[in-house]
N, C-alpha and C positions, 0 to 999 in steps of 0.2 A: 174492361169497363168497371168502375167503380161507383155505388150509386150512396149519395150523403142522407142526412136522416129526413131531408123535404121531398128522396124520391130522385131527385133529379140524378143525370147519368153524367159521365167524365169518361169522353173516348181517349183513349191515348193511342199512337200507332205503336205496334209492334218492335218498332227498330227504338225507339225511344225508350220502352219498357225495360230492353235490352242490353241499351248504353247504361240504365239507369243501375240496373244489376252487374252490369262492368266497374262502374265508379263503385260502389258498395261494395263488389269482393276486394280492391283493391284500399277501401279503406279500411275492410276490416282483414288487412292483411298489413295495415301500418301503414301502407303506403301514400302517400300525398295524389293527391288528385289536382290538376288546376283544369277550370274551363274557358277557351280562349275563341272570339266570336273567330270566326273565318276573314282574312280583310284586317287581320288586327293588326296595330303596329307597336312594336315593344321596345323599351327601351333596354338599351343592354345592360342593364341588372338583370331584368325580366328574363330576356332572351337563356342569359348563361344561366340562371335558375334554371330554367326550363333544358337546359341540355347539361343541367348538375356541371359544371364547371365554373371555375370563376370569371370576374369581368375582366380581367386582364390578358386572360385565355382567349375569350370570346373577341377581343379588342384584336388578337392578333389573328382570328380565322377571318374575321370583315376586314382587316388589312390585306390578309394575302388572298383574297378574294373567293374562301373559299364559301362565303355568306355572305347573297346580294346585303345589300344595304344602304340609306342614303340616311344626306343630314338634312338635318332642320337647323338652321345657327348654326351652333357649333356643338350639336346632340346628335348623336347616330341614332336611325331607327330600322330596325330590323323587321320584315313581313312575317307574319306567323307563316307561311307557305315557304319562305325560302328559309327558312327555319328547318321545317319539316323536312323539305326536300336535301337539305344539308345533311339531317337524321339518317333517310333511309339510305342517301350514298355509304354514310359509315357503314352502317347496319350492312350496305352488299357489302361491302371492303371488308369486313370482320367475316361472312360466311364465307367469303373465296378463299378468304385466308385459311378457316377453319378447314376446309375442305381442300385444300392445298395440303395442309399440316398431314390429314387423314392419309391422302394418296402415300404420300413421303412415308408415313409409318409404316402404309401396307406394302409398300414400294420394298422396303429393309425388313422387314418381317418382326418388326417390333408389336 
């Protein structure tokens, strides 16, 4: 709760407070922050921005379908959600791996 100099009060919810101090450690750790509505549709600059790759990269993961996507004309637009969901498949594909790598080490007593 936050109250200005006429007295008046400013609820904010908790989770929001939260995210708010999420984006701040992250920028004050250098980091970029972007905030993207839910529903959103991005053009692919945006898109490959947002997964640090280039658009030429990005052109060839919505080719080989590994990122819904449709056009508009002759523009591809990508959903922030199947964006995301493209993220977290990596994200498990990189811990299996990681934890594949771990077994194998422990496996040879390295």
């Amino acid at each position: 709760m936050v109250d200005d100099e006429d007295g008046d009060q400013l609820v904010v919810p908790r989770g929001a407070v939260e995210l708010l101090a999420r984006i701040l450690a992250h920028m004050a750790a250098g980091k970029g922050v972007s905030v993207v509505p839910a529903g959103a549709d991005l053009t692919t600059q945006q898109a490959a921005d947002l997964l640090n790759v280039s658009r030429p990269y990005l052109i060839g993961l919505l080719e080989a379908g590994e990122i819904e996507h449709r056009k508009v004309g002759t523009h591809r637009r990508v959903k922030v959600e199947s964006l995301l969901e493209c993220m977290r498949r990596d994200d498990q594909r990189r811990r299996e791996a990681a934890d594949e790598l771990t077994d194998l080490t422990q496996e040879l007593g390295l």
